[in-house]
ZAMARGU-4260 file (C-alpha; in steps of 0.2 Angstrom, whole numbers, plus 5000, padded with zeros to 4 digits):
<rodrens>
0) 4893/5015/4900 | 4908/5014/4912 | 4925/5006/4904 | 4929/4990/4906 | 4940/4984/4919
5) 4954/4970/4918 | 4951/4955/4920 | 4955/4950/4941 | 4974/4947/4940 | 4972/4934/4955
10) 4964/4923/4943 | 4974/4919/4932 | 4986/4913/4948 | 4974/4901/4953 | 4982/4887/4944
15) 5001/4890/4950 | 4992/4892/4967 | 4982/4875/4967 | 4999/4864/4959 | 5008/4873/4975
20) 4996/4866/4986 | 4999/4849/4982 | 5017/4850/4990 | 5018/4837/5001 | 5021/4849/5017
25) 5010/4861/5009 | 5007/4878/5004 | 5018/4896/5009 | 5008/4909/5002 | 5017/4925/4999
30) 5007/4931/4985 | 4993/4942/4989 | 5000/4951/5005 | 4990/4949/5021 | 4995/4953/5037
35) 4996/4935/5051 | 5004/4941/5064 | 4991/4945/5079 | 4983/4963/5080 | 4989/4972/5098
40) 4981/4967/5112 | 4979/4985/5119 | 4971/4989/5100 | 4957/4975/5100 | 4953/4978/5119
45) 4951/4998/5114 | 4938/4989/5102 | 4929/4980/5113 | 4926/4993/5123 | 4917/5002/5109
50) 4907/4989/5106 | 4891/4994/5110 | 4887/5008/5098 | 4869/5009/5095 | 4871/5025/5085
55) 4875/5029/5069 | 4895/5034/5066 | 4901/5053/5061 | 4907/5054/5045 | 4920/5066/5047
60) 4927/5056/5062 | 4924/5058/5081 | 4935/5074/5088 | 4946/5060/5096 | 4953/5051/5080
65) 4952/5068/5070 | 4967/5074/5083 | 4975/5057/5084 | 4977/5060/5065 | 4983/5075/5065
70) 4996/5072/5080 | 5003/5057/5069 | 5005/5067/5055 | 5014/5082/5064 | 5024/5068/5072
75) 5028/5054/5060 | 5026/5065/5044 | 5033/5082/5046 | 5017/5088/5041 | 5015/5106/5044
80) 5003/5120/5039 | 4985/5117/5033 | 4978/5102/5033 | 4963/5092/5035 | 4960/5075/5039
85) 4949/5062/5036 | 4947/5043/5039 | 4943/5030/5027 | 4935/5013/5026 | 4952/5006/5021
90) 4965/5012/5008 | 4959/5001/4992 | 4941/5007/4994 | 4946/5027/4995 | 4961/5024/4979
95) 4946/5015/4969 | 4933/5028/4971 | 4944/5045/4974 | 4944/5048/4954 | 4925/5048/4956
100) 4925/5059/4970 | 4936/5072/4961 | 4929/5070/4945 | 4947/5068/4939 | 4946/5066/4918
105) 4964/5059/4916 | 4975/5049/4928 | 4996/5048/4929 | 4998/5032/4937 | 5015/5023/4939
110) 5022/5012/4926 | 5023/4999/4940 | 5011/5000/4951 | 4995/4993/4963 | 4983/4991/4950
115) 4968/4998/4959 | 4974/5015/4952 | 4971/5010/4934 | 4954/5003/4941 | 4950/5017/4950
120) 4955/5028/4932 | 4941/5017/4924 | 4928/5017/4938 | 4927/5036/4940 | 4927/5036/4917
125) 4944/5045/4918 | 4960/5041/4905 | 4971/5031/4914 | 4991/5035/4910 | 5004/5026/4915
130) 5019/5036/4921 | 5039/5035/4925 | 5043/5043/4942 | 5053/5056/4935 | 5038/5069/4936
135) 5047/5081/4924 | 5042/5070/4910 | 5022/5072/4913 | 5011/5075/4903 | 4995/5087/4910
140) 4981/5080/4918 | 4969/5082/4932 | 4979/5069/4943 | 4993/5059/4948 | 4998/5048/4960
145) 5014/5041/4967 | 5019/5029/4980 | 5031/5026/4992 | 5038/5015/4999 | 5032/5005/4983
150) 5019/4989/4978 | 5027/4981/4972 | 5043/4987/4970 | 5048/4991/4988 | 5057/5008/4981
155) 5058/5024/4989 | 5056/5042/4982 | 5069/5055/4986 | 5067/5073/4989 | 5071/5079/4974
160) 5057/5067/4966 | 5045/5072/4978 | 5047/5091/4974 | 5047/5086/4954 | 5030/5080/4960
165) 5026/5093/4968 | 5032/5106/4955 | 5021/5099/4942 | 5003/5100/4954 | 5008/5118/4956
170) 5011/5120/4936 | 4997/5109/4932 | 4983/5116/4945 | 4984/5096/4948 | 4981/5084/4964
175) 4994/5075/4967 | 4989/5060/4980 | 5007/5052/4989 | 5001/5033/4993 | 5012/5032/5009
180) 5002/5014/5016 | 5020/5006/5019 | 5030/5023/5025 | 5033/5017/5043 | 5043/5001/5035
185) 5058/5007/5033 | 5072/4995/5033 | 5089/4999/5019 | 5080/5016/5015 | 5072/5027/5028
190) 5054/5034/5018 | 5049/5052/5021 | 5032/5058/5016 | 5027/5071/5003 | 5022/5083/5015
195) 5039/5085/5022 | 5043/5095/5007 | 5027/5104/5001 | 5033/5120/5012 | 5017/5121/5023
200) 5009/5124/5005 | 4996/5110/5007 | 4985/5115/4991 | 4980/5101/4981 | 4993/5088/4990
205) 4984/5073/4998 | 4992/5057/5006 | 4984/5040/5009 | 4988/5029/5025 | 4983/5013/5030
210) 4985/5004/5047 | 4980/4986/5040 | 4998/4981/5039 | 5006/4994/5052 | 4996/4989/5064
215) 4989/4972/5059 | 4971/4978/5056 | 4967/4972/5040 | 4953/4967/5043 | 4945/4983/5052
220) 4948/4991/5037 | 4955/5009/5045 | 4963/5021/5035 | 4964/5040/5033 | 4970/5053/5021
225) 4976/5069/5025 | 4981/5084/5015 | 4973/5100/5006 | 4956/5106/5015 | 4948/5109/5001
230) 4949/5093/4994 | 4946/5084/5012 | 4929/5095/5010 | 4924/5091/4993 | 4929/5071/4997
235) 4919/5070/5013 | 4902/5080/5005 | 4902/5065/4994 | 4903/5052/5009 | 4889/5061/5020
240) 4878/5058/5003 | 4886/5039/5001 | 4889/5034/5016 | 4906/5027/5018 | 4908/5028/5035
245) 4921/5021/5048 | 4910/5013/5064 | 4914/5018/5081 | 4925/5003/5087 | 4935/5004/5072
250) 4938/5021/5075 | 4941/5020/5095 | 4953/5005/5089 | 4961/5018/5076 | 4964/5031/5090
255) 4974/5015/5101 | 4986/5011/5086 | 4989/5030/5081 | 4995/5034/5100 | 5008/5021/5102
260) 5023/5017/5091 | 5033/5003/5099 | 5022/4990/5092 | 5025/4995/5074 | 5043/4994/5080
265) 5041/4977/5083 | 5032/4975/5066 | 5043/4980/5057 | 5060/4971/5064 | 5053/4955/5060
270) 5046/4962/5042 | 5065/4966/5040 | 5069/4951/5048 | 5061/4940/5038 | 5065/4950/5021
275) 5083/4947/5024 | 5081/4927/5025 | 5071/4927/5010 | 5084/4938/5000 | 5098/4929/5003
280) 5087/4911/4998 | 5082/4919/4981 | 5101/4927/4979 | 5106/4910/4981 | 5093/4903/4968
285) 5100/4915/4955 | 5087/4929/4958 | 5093/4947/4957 | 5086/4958/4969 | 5079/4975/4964
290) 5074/4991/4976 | 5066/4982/4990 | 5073/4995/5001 | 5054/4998/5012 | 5039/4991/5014
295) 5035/4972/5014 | 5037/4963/4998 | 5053/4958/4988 | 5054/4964/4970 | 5066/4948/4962
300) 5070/4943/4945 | 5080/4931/4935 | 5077/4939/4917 | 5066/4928/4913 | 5044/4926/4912
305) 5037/4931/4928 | 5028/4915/4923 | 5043/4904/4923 | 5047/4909/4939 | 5031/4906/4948
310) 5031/4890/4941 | 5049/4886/4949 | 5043/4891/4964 | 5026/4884/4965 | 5035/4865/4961
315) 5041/4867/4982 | 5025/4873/4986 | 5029/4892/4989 | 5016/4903/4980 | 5022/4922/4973
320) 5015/4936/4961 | 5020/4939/4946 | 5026/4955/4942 | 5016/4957/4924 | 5000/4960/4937
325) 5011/4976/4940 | 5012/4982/4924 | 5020/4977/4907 | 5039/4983/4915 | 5036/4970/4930
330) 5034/4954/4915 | 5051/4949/4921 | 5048/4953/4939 | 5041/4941/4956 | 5032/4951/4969
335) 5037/4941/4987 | 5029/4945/5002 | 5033/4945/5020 | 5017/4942/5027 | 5019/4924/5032
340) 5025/4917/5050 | 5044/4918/5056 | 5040/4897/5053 | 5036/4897/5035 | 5050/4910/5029
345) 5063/4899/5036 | 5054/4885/5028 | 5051/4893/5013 | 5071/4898/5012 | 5075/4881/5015
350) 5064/4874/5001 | 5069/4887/4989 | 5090/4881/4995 | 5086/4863/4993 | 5080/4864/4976
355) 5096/4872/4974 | 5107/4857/4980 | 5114/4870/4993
</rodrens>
């Protein structure tokens, strides 16, 4: 019998969601996160010439993506030494099923964190334990994960974090899996990746990536991870049972967005763009703005319920996420999200000053 999961966090937003719809000029959703700006051209044309693909995909990725992958990583990550690479039928799946895969018996999670790690913890029947960043107070276990930039929180690990991290796999004989989804997104901070400071000493080190919100390909659901060999090896003799595998458009699409670099550029100035009219709106409203130094969400507070707070904002018709879906230290906390159009932030800004009297 597998352990029960939590109830779906999104449901119990439902309500706060439906009163904002009843705004008279409607509904800015910047609760759950998804990308709206176009995909790339050159990206879905790469797809289209794919396809027709009559045969079944490979598993491990065509020789193509596999050195797109690995190009990226040298490139954008620092990666060096031994390394394999695999893609993924989107990050969510591969963080919900990789304690299954490993047959990890206990999980270090952050204290505030994308909850698909605890689900993933139960799915694959392993303890779940929730963790501060500061890697020196671990306990042992089979696993842990960290994440940078952060969901929610936006905040980016050091060095001298990462290495804790990294000291406590090598003490521990443990994985330690870097979620780095956002890491292209820099905008106060600049985020580095784990494998910049494991030393070309790969061995139980993995990093996640996802191209949904580089790239705007959320729905292609394309990912990768890349990291210890071994792992990559045990990981992907699970899939060739399981399935799991990428189809060939998405990964010829995959290839497209890996080899070019200006148009996450262009992603992320208006991500950054559009963080700085929304920070200085809830500033003004008396919010307090915490970390939210990368990635695409604003971590905001006013020390009071995240509750109460999703209610004040729901009243104009802007819909958020409350922080307690996070974890028990986000009860205070408001997830906002950039993922709307350049419109609805400035209208979202101006709704959230006019309640104000500003």
């Amino acid at each position: 019998m597998r352990q029960k999961l939590p109830d779906f966090p999104w449901d119990a937003l439902a309500p706060f969601a439906e009163r904002a719809r009843k705004y008279p000029q409607g509904a800015i959703d910047l609760s759950v996160g998804t990308p709206v700006d176009p995909t790339p051209e050159f990206i879905q044309e790469a797809f289209r010439r794919a396809s027709n693909s009559p045969s079944y995909p490979v598993t491990v990725g065509t020789q193509e993506l596999q050195g797109a992958i690995r190009s990226w990583a040298e490139k954008t990550l620092g990666a060096t030494g031994n390394f394999g690479v695999l893609p993924l039928i989107g990050s969510k799946e591969f963080v919900a099923w990789l304690p299954s895969f490993l047959e990890s018996k206990s999980v270090l999670y952050p204290e505030i964190a994308y909850p698909t790690y605890l689900v993933g913890s139960l799915l694959g029947q392993a303890e779940a334990i929730p963790v501060a960043i500061d890697a020196t107070t671990w306990p042992a276990a089979d696993m842990a994960w960290v994440n940078s930039p952060s969901n929610p929180t936006g905040r980016v690990h050091s060095e001298s974090e990462y290495r804790a991290a990294l000291d406590w796999s090598r003490r521990e004989g443990a994985v330690v899996v870097s979620d780095e989804c956002y890491l292209e997104f820099g905008d106060s901070q600049t985020p580095t990746s784990i494998f910049r400071y494991t030393d070309s000493d790969n061995r139980n080190i993995l990093a996640v990536f996802s191209l949904s919100k580089r790239s705007s390909m959320a729905g292609y659901r394309a990912a990768f991870v890349i990291g210890d060999p071994d792992l990559i090896t045990k990981i992907l003799e699970v899939r060739k049972h399981a399935g799991m595998m990428v189809s060939l458009p998405v990964q010829k699409a995959m290839v497209a967005a890996l080899s070019d670099s200006s148009h996450v550029e262009v992603q992320r100035t208006r991500y950054n763009s559009r963080r700085a009219i929304l920070k200085a709106a809830l500033t003004k409203a008396g919010f307090e703005i915490h970390d939210s130094a990368a990635g695409l969400y604003i971590w905001a507070t006013r020390n009071e319920s995240s509750w109460d707070s999703i209610s004040w904002l729901a009243d104009i018709g802007i819909i958020t996420t409350p922080g307690i879906f996070y974890g028990e230290k986000g009860a205070q906390f408001i997830r906002v999200a950039m993922t709307a159009t350049d419109q609805q932030i400035f209208e979202a800004a101006d709704r959230i000053t006019t309640k104000m009297g500003l």
